[in-house]
SEVEX-515980 format. One record per residue (C-alpha): x, y, z; residue in one letter. Coordinates in steps of 0.001 Angstrom, whole numbers. Example, Ala and Ser with C-alpha at 12.3 -4.5 7.8 and 13.67 -1.06 7.14 Angstrom:
// SEVEX-515980
ATOM|12300|-4500|7800|A
ATOM|13670|-1060|7140|S
// end
This chain:
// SEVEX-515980
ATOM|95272|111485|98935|X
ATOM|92947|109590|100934|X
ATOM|93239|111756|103370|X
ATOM|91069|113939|101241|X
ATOM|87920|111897|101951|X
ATOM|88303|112263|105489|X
ATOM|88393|116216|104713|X
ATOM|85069|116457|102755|X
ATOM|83113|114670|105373|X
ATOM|82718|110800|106371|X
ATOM|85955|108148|106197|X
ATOM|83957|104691|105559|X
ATOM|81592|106610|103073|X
ATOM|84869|107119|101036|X
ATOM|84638|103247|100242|X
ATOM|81244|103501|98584|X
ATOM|80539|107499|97723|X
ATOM|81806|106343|94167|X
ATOM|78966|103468|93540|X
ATOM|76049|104460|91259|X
ATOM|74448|103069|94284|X
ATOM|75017|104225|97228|X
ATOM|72109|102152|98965|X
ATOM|73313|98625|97154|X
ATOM|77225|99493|98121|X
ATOM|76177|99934|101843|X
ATOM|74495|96291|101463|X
ATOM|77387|94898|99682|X
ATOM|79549|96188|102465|X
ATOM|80556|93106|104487|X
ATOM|80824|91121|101289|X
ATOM|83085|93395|99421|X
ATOM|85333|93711|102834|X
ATOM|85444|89732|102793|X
ATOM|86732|89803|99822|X
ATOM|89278|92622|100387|X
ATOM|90593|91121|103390|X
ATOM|90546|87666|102120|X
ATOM|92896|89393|99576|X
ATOM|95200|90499|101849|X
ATOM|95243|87187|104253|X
ATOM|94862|84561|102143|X
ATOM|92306|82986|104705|X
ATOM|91092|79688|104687|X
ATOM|87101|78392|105019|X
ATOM|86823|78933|108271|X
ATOM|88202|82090|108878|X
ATOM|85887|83466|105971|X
ATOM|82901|82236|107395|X
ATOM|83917|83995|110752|X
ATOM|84919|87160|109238|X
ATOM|81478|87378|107270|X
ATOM|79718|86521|110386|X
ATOM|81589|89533|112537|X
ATOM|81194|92005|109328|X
ATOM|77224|91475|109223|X
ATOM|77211|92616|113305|X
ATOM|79475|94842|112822|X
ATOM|77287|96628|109887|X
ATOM|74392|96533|112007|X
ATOM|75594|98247|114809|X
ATOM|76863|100550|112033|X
ATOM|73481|100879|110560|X
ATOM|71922|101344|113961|X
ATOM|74167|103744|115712|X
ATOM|76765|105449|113042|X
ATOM|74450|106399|110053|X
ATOM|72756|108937|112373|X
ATOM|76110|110464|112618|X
ATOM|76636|110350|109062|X
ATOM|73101|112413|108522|X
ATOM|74524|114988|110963|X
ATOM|77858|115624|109147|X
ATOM|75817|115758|105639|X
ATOM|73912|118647|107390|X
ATOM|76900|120460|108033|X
ATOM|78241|120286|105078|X
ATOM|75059|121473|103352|X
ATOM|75216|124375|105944|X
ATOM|79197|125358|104840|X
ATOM|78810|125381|101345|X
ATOM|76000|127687|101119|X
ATOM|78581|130236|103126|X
ATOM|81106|129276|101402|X
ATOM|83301|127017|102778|X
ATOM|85672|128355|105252|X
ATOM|89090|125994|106532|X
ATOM|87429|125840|110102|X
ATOM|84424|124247|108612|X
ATOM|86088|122242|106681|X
ATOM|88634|120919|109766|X
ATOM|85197|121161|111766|X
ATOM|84015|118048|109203|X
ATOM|87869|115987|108945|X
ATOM|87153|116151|113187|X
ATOM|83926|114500|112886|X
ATOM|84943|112192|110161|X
ATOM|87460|111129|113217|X
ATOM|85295|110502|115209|X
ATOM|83495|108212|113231|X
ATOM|86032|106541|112115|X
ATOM|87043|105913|115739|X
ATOM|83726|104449|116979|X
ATOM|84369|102273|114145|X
ATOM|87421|100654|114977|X
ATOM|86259|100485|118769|X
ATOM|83918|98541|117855|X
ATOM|85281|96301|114577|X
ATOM|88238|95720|117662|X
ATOM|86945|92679|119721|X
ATOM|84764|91320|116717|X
ATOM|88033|91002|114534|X
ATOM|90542|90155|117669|X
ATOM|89525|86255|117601|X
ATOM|89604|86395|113600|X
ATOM|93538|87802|113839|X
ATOM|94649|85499|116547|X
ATOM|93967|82804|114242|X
ATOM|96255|83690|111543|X
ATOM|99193|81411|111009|X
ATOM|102856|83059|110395|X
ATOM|102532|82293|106709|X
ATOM|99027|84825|106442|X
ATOM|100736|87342|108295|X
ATOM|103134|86882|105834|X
ATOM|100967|87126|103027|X
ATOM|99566|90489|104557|X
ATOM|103127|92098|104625|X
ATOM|103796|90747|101012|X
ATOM|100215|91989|99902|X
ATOM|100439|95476|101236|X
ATOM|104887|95574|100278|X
ATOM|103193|95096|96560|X
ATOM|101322|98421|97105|X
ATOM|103988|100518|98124|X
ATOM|105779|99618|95119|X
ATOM|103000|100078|93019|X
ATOM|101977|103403|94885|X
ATOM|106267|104817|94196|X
ATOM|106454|103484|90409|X
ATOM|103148|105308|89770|X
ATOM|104265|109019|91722|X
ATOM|108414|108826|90727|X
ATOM|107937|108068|87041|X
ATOM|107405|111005|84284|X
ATOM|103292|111086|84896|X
ATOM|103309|111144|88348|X
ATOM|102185|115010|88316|X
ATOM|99171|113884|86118|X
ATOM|98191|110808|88427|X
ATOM|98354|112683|91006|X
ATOM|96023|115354|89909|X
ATOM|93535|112952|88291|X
ATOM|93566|110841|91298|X
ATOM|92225|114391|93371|X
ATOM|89785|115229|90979|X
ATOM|88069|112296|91389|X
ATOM|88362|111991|94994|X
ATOM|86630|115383|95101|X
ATOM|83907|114333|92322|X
ATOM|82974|111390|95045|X
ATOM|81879|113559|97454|X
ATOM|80470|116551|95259|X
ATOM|79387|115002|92286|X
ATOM|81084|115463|88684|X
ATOM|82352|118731|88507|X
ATOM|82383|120172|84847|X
ATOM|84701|119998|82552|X
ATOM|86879|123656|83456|X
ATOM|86314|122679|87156|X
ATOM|87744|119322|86494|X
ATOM|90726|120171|84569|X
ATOM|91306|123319|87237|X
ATOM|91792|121252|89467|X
ATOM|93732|118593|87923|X
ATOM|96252|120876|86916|X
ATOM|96626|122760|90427|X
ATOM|96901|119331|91993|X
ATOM|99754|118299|89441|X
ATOM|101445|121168|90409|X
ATOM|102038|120782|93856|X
ATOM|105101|120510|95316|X
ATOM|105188|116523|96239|X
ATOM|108140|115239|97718|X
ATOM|108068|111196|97058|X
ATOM|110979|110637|99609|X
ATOM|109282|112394|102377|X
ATOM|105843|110952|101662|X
ATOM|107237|107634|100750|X
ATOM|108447|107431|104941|X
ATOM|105158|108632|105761|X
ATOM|103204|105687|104172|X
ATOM|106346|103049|105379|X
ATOM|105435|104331|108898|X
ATOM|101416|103475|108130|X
ATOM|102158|100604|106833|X
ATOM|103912|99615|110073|X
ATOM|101478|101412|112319|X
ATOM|98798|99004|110828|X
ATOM|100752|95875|111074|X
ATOM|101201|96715|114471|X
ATOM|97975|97308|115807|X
ATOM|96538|94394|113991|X
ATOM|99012|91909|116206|X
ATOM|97808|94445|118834|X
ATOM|94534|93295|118617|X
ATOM|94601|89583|118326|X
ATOM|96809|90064|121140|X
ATOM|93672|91428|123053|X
ATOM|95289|94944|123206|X
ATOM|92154|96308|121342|X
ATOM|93087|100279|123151|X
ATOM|96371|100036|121686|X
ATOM|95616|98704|118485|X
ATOM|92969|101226|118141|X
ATOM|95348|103941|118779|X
ATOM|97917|103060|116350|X
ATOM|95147|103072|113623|X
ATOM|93870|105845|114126|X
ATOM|97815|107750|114487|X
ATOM|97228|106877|110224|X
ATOM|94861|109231|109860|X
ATOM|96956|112082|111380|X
ATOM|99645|113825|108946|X
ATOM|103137|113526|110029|X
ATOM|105017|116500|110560|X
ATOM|107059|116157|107730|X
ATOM|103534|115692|105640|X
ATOM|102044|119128|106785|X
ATOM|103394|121074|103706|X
ATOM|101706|118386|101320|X
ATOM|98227|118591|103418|X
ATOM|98314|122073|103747|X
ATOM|98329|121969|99257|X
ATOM|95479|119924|99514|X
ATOM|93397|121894|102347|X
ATOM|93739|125112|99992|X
ATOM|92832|122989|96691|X
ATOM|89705|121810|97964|X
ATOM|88625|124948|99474|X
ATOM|89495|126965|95881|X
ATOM|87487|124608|94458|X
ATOM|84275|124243|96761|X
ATOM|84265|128079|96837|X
ATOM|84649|128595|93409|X
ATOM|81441|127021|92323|X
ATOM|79068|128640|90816|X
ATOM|75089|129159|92406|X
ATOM|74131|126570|89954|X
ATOM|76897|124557|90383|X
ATOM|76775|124649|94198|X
ATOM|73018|123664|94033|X
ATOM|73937|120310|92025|X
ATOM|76256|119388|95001|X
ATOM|73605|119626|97349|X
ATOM|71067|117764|95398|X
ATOM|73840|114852|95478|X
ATOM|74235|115060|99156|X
ATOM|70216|115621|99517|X
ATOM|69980|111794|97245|X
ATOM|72559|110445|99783|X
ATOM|70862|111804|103157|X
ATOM|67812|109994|101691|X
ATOM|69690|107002|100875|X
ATOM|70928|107035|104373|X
ATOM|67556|107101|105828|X
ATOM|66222|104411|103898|X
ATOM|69142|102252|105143|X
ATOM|68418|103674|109015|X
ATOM|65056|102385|108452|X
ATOM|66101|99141|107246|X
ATOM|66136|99287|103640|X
// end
């Protein structure tokens, strides 16, 4: 499902299109990653201090060269859902969500590359407990009797981060469409095991110095496996019943939340 971010429009806005805020969240970026990664790494003072200093360049070459391209996919969305919404346009936005989310890593590579080559066997360690934890947690929450109902709460809201809250018929709509796709928890189960590895691997790739390689592997994540299409194909048509099923007023409310984040976004361009 967190694909589905990547469909509506921008991959890294995902992380703070939920905050009341969107303006503070971008500021509490590096901050809130410190403390993410520190979760997963267990690192020590020193490594913090050099992982906040690389986040605050990173964000402002992010702020300087990236949130243009975040203004230009906003545009096109605005321009889609007044036509209502078609699966080009919305593959049109996943392809430039991509892309940003490649620049990204190009350039988080050789500011995070000293960080990882620092890491003692017991942190890497951590990091493979950490993120074993997850998987667990992620299969005991979609195998047991509620899974359906997670699953379609869990879309809802990832749609009502990018459009806004939906009301309460479009809300349970969707919920119960989403609980009633056909999920397969072996099948997707191997596709997150093979993530999970992809990730481990390119992060020795980098503090190895192979910052191509480690790139690539990352960003092989954010394409479905074959054996995922049938699953991604579900979610394609949900959020396209959904986006096109909105009402004038409805649709109008969307782009007033999208008009409050292209002005957020310019106020951080600019520095704010």
């Amino acid at each position: 499902m967190k694909r589905l971010a990547a469909l509506l429009s921008l991959a890294l806005l995902a992380v703070i299109a939920g905050c009341s805020s969107l303006t503070l969240a971008y500021q509490q970026l590096p901050l809130a990653a410190g403390l993410w990664a520190n979760s997963y790494f267990d690192l020590d003072g020193a490594q913090r201090q050099r992982l906040k200093d690389q986040l605050q360049i990173w964000q402002a070459w992010h702020r300087r060269e990236e949130l243009p391209q975040w203004l230009a996919l906003l545009k096109q969305a605005h321009q889609a859902l007044d036509g209502g919404v078609t699966r080009d346009e919305l593959l049109a936005l996943e392809r430039g969500a991509r892309a940003s989310a490649e620049r990204c890593l190009q350039q988080a590579a050789p500011l995070a590359a000293p960080l990882l080559a620092s890491l003692r066997p017991e942190q890497w360690a951590h990091l493979q407990k950490k993120m074993d934890e997850k998987t667990t947690e992620w299969r005991e929450k979609n195998a047991g009797p509620d899974g359906a109902e997670e699953r379609g709460k869990r879309f809802s809201n990832n749609l009502e981060r990018w459009v806004g809250d939906l009301d309460r018929s479009t809300r349970r709509q969707a919920r119960a469409e989403a609980a009633s796709w056909r999920f397969d928890l072996t099948t997707m189960a191997q596709g997150r095991a093979t993530r999970q590895a992809h990730t481990l691997d390119a992060l020795r790739a980098w503090s190895r110095q192979d910052l191509a390689g480690g790139t690539a592997l990352l960003m092989r994540n954010l394409q479905p496996q074959p054996a995922e299409q049938a699953y991604r194909e579900q979610v394609i048509t949900g959020v396209l019943k959904v986006l096109n099923g909105l009402d004038a007023q409805q649709r109008q409310e969307v782009h007033q939340h999208w008009t409050k984040w292209e002005n957020d976004l310019r106020t951080l361009q600019a520095g704010g």
